[in-house]
Every structure is written in structure tokens, then in C-alpha cells.
C-alpha positions as CSV (number, residue, x, y, z in Angstrom):
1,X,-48.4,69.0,-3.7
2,X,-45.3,70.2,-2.2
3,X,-43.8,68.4,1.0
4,X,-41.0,65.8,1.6
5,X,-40.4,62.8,-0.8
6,X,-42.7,60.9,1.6
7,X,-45.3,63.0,0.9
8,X,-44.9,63.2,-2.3
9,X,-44.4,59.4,-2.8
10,X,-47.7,59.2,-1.0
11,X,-49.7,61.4,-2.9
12,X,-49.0,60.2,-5.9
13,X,-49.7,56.4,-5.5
14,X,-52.9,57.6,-3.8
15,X,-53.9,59.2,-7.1
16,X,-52.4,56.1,-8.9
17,X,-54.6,54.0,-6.5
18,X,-57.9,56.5,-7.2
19,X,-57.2,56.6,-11.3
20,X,-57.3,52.6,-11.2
21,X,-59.9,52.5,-8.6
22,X,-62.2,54.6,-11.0
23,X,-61.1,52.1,-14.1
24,X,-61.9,49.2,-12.5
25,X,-58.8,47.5,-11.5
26,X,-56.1,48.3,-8.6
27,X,-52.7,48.1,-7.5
28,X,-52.7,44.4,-7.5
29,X,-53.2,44.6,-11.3
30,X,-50.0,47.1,-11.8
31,X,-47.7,45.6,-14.1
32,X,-45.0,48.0,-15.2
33,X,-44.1,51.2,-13.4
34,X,-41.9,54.2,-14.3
35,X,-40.7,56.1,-11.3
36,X,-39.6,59.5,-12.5
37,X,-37.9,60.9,-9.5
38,X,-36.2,64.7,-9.2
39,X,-33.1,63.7,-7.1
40,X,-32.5,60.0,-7.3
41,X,-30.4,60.2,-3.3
42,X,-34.4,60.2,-2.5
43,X,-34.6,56.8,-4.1
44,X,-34.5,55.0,-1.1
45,X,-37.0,57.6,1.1
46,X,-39.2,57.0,-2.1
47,X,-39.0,53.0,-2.0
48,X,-40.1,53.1,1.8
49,X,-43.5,54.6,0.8
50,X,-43.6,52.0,-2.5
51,X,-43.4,49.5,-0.3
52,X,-46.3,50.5,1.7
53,X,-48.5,50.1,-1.5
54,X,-46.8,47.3,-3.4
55,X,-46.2,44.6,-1.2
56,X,-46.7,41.5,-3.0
57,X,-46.1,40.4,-6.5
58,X,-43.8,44.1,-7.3
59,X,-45.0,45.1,-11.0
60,X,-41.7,45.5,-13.0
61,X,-40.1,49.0,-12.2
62,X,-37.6,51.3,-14.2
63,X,-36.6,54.2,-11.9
64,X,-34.3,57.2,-12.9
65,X,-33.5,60.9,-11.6
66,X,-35.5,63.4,-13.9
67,X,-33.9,66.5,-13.7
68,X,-37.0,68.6,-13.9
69,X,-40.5,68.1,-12.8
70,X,-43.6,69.8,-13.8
71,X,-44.9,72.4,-10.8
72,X,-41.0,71.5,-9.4
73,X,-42.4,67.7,-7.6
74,X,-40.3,65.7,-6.7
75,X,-41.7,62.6,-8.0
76,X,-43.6,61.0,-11.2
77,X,-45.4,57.2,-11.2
78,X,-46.3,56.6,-15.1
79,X,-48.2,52.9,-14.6
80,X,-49.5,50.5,-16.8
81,X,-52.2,48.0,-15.4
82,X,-54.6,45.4,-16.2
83,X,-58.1,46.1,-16.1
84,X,-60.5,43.0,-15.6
85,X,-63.0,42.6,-17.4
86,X,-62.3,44.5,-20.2
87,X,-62.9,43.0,-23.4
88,X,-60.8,46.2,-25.6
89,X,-57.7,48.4,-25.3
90,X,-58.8,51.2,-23.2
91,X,-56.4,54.1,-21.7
92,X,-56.7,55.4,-18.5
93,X,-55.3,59.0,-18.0
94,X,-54.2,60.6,-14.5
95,X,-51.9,63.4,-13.4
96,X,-50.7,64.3,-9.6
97,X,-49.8,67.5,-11.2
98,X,-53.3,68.2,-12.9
99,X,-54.6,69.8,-9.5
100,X,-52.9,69.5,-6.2
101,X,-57.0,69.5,-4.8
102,X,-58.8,66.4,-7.1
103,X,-57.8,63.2,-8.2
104,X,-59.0,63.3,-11.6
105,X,-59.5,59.7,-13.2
106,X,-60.2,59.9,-17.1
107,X,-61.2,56.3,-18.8
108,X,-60.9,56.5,-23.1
């Protein structure tokens, strides 16, 4: 996915939304995210688009400028999220850089 930060920003809390979707849980449940951005003067392009998803209730967030992205994005979301109804640890994987055509939730 290559386009502006919006894009971007877009893209990737889509797949967030998908990856948790497929787990059983959502964005309401989000409770810590990492925002790995390329060039942190985007930050506040990048918060409009947050704010679209995360309306309510924020999850904590830690932000910072990466200097180098994989496939050259502009932006990275690592989240972790309760899943309800979940009686053991499980780890949910997904990547907006796996394929730029699927949204590819993995439950371990």
C-alpha cells in the first residue's frame, strides 16, 4: 500500500480492525498501541485518521518516528487487545506489509 499518510493510516487500522474482527474482539477492546511512524511531521495527518477509528475510551498509545519501514510505508500499528471470551493466552498475528491485496488474520 503506497499513498499519502491518510491512506496509509487507513489501511492499516482496517487490517487491525479485520485481524481482531477474525479473533473475536474489536477496536473497542484495543488496549495498548504502538504507532511506528516513518516521518513523525505526519503525526498529526496520522492522528486525524486515529481518530476516525478510536473515538471513545483511546487504548494507551506510544508513538515515535521509525526511520525505516518494511516495503518503504509510512506507517506501523503493533496492538494489543482483549479477546472475550477467551479462557487462555492466545496471539493473534497480522501484517499490513504481508500483502498489499489480503488482510491476513492468524489466531495461535
Amino acid at each position: 500500500m503506497r499513498g499519502s499518510i491518510e491512506d496509509e493510516a487507513r489501511w492499516t487500522l482496517d487490517n487491525l480492525k479485520a485481524i481482531l474482527e477474525a479473533a473475536g474482539s474489536s477496536l473497542d477492546n484495543v488496549l495498548k498501541v504502538t504507532v511506528y511512524i516513518k516521518n513523525i511531521d505526519d503525526f498529526d495527518k496520522f492522528n486525524e485518521v486515529y481518530g476516525e477509528y478510536f473515538k471513545a475510551d483511546k487504548p494507551a498509545r506510544t508513538a515515535l518516528q521509525a526511520g525505516k519501514l518494511p516495503m518503504d510505508i509510512k506507517v506501523e500499528i503493533d496492538a494489543v487487545a482483549y479477546i472475550p471470551g477467551r479462557d487462555e493466552k492466545s496471539r493473534v498475528f497480522g501484517s499490513n506489509t504481508a500483502n498489499a491485496n489480503e488482510k491476513p488474520p492468524q489466531l495461535i
